[in-house]
PyMOL Python script that loads the backbone (N, CA, C, O; Angstrom):
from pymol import cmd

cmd.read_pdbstr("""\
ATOM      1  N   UNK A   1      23.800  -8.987 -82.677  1.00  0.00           N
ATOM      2  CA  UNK A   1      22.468  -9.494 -82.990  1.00  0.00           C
ATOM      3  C   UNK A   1      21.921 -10.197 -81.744  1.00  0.00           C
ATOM      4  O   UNK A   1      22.487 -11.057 -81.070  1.00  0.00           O
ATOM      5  N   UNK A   2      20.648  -9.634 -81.564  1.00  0.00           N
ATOM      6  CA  UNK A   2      19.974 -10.685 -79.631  1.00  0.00           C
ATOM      7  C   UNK A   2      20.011 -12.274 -80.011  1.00  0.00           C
ATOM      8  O   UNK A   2      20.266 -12.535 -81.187  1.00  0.00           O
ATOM      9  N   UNK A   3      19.883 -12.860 -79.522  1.00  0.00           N
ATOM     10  CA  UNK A   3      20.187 -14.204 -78.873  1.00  0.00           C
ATOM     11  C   UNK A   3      18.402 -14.824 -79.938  1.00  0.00           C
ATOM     12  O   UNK A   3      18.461 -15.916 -80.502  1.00  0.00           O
ATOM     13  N   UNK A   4      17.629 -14.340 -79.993  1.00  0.00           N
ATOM     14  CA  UNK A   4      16.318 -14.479 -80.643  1.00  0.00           C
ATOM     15  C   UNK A   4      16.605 -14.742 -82.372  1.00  0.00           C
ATOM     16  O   UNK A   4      16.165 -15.602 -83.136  1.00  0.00           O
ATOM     17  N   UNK A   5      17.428 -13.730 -82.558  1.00  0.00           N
ATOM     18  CA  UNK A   5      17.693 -13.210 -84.226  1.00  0.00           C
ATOM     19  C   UNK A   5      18.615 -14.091 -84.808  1.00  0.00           C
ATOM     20  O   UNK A   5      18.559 -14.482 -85.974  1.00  0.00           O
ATOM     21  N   UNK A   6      19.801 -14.518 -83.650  1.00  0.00           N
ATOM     22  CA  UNK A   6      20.488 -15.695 -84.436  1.00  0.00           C
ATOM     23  C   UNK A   6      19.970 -17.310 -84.463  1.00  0.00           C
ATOM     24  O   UNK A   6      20.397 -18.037 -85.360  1.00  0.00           O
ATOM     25  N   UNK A   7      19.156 -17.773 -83.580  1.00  0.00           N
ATOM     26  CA  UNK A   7      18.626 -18.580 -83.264  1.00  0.00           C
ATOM     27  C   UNK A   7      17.298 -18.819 -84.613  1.00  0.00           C
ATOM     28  O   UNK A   7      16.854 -19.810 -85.193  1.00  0.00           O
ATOM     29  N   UNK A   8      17.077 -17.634 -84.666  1.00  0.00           N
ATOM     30  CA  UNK A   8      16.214 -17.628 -86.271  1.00  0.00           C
ATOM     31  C   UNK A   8      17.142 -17.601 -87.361  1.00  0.00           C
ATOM     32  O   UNK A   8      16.722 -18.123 -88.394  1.00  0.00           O
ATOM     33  N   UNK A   9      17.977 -17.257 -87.383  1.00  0.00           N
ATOM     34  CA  UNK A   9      18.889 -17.816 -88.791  1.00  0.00           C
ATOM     35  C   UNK A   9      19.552 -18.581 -88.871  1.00  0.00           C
ATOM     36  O   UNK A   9      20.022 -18.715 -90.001  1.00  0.00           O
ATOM     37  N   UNK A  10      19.969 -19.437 -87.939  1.00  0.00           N
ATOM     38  CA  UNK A  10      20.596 -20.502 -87.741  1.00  0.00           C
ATOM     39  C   UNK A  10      19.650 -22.035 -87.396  1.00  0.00           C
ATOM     40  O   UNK A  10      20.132 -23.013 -86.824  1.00  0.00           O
ATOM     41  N   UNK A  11      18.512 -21.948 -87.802  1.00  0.00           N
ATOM     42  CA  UNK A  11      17.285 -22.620 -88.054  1.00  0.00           C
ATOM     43  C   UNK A  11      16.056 -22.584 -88.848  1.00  0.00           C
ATOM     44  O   UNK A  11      15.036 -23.259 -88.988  1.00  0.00           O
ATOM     45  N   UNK A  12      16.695 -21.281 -89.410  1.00  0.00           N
ATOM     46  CA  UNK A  12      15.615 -21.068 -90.498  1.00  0.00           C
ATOM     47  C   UNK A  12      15.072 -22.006 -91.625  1.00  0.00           C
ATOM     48  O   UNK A  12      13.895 -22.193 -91.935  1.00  0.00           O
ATOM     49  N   UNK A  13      16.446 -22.669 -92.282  1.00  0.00           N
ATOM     50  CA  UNK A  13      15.998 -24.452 -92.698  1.00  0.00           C
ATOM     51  C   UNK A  13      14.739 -25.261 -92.428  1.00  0.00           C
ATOM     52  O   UNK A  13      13.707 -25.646 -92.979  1.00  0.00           O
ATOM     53  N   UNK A  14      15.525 -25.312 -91.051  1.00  0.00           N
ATOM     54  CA  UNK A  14      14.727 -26.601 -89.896  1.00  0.00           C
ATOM     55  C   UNK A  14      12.925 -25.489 -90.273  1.00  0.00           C
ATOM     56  O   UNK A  14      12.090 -25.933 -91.060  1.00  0.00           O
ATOM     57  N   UNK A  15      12.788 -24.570 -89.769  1.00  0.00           N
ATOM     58  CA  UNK A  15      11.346 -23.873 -89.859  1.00  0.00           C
ATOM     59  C   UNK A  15      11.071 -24.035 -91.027  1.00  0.00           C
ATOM     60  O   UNK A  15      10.036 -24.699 -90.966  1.00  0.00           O
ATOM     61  N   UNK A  16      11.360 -23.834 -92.341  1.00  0.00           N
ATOM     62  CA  UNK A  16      10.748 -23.715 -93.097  1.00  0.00           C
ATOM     63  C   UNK A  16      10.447 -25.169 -93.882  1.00  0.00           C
ATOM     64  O   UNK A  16       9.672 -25.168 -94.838  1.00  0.00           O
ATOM     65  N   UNK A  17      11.192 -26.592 -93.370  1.00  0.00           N
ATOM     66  CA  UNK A  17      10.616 -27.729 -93.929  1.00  0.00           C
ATOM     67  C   UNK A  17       9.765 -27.930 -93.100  1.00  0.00           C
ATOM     68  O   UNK A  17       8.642 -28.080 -93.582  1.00  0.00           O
ATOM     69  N   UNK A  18       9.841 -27.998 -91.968  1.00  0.00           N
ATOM     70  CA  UNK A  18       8.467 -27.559 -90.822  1.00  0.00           C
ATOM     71  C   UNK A  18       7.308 -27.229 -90.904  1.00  0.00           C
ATOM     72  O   UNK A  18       6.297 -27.743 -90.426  1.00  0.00           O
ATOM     73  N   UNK A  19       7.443 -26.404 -91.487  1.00  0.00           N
ATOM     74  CA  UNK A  19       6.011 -25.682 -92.257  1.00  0.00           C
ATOM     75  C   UNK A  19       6.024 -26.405 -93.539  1.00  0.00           C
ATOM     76  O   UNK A  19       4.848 -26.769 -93.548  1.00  0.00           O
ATOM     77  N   UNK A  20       6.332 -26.687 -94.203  1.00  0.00           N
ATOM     78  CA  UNK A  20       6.259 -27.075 -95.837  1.00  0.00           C
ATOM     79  C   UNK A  20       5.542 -28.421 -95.493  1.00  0.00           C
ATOM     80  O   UNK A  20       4.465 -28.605 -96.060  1.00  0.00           O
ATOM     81  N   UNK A  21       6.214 -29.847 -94.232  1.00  0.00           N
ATOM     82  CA  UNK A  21       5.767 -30.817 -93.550  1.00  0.00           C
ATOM     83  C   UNK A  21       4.262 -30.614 -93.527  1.00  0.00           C
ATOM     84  O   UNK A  21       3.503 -31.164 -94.324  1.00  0.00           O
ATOM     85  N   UNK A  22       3.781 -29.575 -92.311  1.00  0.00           N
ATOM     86  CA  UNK A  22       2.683 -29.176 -92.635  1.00  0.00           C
ATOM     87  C   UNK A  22       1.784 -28.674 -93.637  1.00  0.00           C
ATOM     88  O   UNK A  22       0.722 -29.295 -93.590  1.00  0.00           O
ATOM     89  N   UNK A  23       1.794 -28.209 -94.103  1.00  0.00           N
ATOM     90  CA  UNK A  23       1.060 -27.724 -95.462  1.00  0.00           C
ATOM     91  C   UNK A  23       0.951 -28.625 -96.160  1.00  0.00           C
ATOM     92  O   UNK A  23       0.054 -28.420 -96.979  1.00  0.00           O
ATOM     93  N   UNK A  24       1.596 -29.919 -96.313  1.00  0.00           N
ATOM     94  CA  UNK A  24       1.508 -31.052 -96.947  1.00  0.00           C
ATOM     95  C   UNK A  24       0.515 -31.490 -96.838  1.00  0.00           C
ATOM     96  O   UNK A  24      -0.065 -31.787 -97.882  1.00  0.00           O
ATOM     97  N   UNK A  25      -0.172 -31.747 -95.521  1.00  0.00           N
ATOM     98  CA  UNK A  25      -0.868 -32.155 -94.831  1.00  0.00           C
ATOM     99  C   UNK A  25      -2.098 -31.650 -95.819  1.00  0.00           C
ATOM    100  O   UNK A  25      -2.127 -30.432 -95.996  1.00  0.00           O
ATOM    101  N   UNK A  26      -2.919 -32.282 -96.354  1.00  0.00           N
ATOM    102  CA  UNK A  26      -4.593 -32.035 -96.993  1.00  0.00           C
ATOM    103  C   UNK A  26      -5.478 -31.890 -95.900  1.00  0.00           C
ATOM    104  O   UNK A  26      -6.332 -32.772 -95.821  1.00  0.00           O
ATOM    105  N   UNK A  27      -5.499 -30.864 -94.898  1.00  0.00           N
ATOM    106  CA  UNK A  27      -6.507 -30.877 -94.043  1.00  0.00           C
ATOM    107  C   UNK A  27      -7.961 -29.303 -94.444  1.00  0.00           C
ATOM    108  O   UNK A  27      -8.319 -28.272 -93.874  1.00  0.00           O
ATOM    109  N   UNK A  28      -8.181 -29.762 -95.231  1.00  0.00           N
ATOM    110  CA  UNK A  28      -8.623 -28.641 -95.727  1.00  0.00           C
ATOM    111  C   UNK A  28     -10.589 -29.331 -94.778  1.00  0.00           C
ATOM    112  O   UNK A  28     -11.390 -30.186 -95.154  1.00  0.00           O
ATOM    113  N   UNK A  29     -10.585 -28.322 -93.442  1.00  0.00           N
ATOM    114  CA  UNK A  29     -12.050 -28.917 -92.837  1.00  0.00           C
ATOM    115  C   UNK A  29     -13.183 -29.253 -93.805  1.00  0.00           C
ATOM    116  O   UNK A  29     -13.797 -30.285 -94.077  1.00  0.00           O
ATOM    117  N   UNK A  30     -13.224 -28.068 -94.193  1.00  0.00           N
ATOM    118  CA  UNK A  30     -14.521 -28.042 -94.897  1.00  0.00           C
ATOM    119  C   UNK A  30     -14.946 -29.293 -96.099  1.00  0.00           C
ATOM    120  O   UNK A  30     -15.962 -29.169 -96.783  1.00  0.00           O
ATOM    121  N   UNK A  31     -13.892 -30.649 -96.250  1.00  0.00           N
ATOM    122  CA  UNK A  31     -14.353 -31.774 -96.984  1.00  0.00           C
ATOM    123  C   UNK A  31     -14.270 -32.763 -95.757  1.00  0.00           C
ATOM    124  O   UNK A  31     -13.373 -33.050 -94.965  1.00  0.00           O
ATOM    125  N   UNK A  32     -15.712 -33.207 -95.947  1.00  0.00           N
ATOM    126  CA  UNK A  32     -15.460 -34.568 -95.410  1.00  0.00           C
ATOM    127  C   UNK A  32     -14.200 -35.902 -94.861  1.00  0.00           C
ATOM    128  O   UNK A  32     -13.904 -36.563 -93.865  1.00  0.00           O
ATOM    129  N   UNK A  33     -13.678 -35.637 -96.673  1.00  0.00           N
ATOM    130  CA  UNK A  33     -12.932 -36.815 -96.974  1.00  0.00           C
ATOM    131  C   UNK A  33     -11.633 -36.627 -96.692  1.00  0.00           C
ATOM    132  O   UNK A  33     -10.679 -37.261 -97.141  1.00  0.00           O
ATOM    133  N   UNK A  34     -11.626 -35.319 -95.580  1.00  0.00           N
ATOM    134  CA  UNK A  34     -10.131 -34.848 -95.020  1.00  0.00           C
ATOM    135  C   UNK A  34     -10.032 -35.134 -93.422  1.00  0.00           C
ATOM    136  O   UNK A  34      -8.915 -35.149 -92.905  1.00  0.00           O
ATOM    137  N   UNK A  35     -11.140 -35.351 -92.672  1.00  0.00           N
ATOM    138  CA  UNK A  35     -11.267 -35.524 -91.672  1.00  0.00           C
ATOM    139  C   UNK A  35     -10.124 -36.023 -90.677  1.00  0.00           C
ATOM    140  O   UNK A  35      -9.885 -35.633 -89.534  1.00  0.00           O
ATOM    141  N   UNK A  36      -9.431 -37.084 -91.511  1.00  0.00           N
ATOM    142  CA  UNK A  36      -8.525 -37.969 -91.150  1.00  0.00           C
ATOM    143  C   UNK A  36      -7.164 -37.093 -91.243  1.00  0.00           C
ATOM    144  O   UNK A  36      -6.298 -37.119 -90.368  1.00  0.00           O
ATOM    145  N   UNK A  37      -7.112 -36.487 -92.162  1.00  0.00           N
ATOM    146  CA  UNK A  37      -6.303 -35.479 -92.349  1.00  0.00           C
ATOM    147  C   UNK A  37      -6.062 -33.807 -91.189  1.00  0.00           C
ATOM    148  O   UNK A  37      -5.102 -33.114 -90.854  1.00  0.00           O
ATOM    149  N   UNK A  38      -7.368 -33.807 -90.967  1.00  0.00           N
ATOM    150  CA  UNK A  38      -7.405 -32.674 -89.928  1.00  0.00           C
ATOM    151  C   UNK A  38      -6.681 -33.438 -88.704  1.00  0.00           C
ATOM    152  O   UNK A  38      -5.665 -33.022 -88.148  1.00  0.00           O
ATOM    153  N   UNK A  39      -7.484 -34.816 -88.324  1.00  0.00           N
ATOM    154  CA  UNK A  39      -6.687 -35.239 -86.612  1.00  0.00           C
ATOM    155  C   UNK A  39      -5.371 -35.218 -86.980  1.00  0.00           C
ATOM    156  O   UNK A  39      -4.557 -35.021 -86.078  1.00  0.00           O
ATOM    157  N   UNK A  40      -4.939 -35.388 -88.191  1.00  0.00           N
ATOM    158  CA  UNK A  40      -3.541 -35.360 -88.222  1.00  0.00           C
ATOM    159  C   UNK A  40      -2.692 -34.361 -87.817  1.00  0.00           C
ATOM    160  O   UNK A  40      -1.821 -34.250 -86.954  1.00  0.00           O
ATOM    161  N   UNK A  41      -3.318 -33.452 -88.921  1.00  0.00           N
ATOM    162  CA  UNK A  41      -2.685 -31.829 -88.087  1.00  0.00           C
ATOM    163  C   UNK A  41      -2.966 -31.658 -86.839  1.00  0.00           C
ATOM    164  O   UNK A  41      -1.986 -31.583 -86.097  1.00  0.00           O
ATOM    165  N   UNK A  42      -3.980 -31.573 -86.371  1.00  0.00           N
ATOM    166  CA  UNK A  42      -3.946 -31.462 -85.018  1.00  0.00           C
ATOM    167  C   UNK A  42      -2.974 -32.426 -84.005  1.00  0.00           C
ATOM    168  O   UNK A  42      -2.450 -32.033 -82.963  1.00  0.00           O
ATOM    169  N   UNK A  43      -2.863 -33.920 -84.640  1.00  0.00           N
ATOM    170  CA  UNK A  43      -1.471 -34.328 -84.161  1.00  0.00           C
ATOM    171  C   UNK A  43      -0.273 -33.519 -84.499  1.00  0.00           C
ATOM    172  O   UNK A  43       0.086 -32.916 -83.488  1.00  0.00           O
ATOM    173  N   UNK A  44       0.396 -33.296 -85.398  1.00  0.00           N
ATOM    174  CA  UNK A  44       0.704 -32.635 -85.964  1.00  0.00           C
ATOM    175  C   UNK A  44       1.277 -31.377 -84.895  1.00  0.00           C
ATOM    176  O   UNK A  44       2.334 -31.448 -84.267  1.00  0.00           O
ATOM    177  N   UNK A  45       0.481 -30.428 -84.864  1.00  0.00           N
ATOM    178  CA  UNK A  45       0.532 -29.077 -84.154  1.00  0.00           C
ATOM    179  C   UNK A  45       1.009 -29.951 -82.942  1.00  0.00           C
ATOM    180  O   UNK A  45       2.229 -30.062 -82.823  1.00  0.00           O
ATOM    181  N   UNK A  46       0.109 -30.667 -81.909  1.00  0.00           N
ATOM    182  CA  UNK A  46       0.461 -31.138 -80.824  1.00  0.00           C
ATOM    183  C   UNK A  46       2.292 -31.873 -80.480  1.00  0.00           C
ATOM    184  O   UNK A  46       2.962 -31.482 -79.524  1.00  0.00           O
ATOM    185  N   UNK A  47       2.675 -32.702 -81.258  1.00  0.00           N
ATOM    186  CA  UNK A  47       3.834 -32.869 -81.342  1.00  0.00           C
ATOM    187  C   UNK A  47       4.810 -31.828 -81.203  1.00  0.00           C
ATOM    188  O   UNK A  47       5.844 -31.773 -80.537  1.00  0.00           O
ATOM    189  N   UNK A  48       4.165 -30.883 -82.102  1.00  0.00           N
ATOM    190  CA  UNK A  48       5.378 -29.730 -82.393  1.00  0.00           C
ATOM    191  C   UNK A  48       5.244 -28.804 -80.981  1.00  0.00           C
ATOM    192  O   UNK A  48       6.162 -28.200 -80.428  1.00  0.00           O
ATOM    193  N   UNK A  49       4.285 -28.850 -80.699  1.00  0.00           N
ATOM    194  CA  UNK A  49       4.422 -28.188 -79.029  1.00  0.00           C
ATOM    195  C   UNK A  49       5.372 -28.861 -78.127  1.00  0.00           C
ATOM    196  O   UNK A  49       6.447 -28.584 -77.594  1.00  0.00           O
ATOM    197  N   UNK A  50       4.629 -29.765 -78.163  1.00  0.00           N
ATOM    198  CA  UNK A  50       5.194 -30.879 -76.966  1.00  0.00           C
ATOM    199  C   UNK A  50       6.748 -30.542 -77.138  1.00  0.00           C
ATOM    200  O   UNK A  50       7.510 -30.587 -76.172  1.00  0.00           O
ATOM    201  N   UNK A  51       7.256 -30.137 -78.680  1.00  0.00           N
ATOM    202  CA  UNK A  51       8.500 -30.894 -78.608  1.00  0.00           C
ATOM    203  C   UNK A  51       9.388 -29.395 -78.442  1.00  0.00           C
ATOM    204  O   UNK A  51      10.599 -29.237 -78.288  1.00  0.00           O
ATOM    205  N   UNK A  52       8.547 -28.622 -78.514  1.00  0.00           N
ATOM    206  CA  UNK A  52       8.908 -26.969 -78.069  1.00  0.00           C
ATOM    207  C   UNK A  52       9.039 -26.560 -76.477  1.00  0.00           C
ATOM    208  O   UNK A  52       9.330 -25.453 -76.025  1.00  0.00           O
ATOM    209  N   UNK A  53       8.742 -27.770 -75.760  1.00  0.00           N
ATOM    210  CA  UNK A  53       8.431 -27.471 -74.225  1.00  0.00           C
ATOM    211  C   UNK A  53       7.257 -27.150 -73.647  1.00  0.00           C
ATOM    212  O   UNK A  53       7.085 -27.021 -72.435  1.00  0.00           O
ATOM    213  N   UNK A  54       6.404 -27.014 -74.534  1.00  0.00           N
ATOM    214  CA  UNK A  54       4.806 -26.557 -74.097  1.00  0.00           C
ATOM    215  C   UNK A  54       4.091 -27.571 -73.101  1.00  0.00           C
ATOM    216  O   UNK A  54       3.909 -28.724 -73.491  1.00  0.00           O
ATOM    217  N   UNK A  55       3.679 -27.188 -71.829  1.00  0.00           N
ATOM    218  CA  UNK A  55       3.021 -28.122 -70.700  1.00  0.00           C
ATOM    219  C   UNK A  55       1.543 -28.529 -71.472  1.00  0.00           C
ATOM    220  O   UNK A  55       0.842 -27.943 -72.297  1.00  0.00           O
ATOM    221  N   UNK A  56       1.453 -29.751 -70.813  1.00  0.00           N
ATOM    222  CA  UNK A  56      -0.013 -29.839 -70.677  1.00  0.00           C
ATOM    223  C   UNK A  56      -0.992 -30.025 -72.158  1.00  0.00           C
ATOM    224  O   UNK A  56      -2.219 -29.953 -72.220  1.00  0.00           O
ATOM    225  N   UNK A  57      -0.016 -30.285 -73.302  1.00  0.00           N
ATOM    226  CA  UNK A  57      -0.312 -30.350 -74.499  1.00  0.00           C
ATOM    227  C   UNK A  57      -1.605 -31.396 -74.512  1.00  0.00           C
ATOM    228  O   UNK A  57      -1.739 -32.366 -73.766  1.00  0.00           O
ATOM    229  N   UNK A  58      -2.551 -30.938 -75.581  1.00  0.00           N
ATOM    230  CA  UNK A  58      -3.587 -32.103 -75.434  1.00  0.00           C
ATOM    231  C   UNK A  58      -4.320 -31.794 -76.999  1.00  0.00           C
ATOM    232  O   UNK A  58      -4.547 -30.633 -77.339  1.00  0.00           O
ATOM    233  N   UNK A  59      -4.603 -32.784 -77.757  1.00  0.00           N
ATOM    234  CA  UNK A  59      -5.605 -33.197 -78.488  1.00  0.00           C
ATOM    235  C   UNK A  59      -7.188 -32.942 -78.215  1.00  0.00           C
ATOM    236  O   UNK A  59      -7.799 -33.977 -77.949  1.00  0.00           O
ATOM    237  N   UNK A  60      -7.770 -32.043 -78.228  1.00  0.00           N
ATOM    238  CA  UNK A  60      -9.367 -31.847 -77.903  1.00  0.00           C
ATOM    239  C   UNK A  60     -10.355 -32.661 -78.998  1.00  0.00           C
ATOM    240  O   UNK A  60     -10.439 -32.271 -80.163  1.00  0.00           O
ATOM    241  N   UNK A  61     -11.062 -33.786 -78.523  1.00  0.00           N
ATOM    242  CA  UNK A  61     -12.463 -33.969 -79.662  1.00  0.00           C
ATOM    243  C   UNK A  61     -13.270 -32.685 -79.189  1.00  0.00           C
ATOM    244  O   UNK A  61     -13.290 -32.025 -78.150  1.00  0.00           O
ATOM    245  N   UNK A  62     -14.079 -32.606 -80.697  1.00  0.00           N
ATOM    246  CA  UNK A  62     -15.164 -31.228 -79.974  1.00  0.00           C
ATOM    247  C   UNK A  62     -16.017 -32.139 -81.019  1.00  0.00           C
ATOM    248  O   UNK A  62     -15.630 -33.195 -81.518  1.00  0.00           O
ATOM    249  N   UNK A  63     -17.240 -31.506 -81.232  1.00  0.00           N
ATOM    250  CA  UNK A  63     -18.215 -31.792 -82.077  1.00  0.00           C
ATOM    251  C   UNK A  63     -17.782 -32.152 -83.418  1.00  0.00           C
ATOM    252  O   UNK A  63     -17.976 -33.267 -83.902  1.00  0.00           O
ATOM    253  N   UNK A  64     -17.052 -30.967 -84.156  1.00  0.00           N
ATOM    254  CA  UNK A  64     -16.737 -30.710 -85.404  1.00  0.00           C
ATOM    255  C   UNK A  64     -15.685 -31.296 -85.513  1.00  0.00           C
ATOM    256  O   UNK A  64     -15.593 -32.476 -85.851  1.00  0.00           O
ATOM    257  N   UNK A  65     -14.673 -30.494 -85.222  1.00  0.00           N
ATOM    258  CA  UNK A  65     -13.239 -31.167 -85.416  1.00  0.00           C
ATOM    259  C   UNK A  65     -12.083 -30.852 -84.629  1.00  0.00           C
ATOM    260  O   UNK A  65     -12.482 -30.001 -83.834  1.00  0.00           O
ATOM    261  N   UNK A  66     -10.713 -31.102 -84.387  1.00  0.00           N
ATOM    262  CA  UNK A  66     -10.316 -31.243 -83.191  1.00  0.00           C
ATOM    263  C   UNK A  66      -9.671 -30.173 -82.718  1.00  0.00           C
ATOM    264  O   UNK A  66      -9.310 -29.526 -83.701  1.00  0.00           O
ATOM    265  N   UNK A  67      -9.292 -29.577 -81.603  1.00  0.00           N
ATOM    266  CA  UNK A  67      -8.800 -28.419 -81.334  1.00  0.00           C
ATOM    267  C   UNK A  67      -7.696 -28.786 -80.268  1.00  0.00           C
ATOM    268  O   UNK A  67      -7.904 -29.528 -79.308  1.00  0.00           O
ATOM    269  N   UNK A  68      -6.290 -28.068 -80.606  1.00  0.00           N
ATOM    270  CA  UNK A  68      -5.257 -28.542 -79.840  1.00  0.00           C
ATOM    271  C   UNK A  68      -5.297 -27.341 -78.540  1.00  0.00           C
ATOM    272  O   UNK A  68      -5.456 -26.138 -78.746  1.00  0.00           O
ATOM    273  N   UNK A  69      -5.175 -27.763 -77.629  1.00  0.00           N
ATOM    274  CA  UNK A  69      -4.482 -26.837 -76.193  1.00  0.00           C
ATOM    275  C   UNK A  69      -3.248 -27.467 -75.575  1.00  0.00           C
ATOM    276  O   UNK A  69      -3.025 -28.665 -75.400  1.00  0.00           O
ATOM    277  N   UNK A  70      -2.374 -26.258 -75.236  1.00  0.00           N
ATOM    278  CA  UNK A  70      -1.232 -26.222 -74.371  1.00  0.00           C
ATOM    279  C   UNK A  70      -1.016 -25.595 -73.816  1.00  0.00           C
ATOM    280  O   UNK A  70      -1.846 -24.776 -74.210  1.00  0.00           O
ATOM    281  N   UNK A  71      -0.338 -24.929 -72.777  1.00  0.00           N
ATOM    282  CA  UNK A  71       0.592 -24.497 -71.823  1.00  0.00           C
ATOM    283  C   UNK A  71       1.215 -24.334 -71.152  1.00  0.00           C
ATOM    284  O   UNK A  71       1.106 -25.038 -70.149  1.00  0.00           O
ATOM    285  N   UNK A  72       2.354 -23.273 -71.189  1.00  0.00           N
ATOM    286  CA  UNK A  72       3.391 -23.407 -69.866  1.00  0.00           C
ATOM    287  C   UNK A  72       3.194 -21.906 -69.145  1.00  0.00           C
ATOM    288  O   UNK A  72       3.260 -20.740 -69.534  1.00  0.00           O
ATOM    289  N   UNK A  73       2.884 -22.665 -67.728  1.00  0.00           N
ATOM    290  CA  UNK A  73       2.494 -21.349 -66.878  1.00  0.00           C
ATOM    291  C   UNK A  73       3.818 -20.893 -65.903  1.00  0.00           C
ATOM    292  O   UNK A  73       3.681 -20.543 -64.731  1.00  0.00           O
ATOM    293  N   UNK A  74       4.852 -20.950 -66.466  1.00  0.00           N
ATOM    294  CA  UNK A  74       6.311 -20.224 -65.991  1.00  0.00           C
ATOM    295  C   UNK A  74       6.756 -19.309 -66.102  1.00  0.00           C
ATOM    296  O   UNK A  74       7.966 -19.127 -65.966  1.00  0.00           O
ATOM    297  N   UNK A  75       5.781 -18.278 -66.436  1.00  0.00           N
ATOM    298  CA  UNK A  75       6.471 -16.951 -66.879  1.00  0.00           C
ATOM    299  C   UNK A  75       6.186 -16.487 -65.209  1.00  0.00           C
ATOM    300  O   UNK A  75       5.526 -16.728 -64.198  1.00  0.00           O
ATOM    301  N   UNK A  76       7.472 -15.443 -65.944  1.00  0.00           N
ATOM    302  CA  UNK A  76       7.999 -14.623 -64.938  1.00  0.00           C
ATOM    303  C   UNK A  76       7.236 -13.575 -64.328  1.00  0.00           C
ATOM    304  O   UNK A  76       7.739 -12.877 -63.447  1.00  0.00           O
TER     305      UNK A  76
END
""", "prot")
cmd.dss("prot")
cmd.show_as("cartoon", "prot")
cmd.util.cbc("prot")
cmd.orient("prot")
């Protein structure tokens, strides 16, 4: 099995409270009274980059609501 395939089953746990963590999250944009809830996710997402190795991770304000950017420019 590649090095990818066991690394997904031997964390598949860890991913799927991961996601469940998220989804918790009430960020549903389109109410007002979630707003607080969206920067979250967008914290949220940002953490989980950061903590994946992703460069340059950042929190965006925009008008509406917030938009995360990252990257790592190391490819080969």
């Amino acid at each position: 099995m590649p090095n990818w395939e066991t690394y997904l089953e031997q964390n598949q746990s860890r991913f799927q409270a991961e996601l469940l963590d998220f989804l918790r999250i009430p960020s549903i944009s389109a109410l007002p009274e979630n707003a607080a809830d969206v920067q979250h996710a967008a914290d949220w997402v940002a953490q989980r980059l950061t903590a994946a190795g992703v460069e340059h991770v950042q929190v965006l304000p925009t008008a509406g609501h917030p938009a995360v950017y990252g990257d790592w420019l190391h490819a080969p």
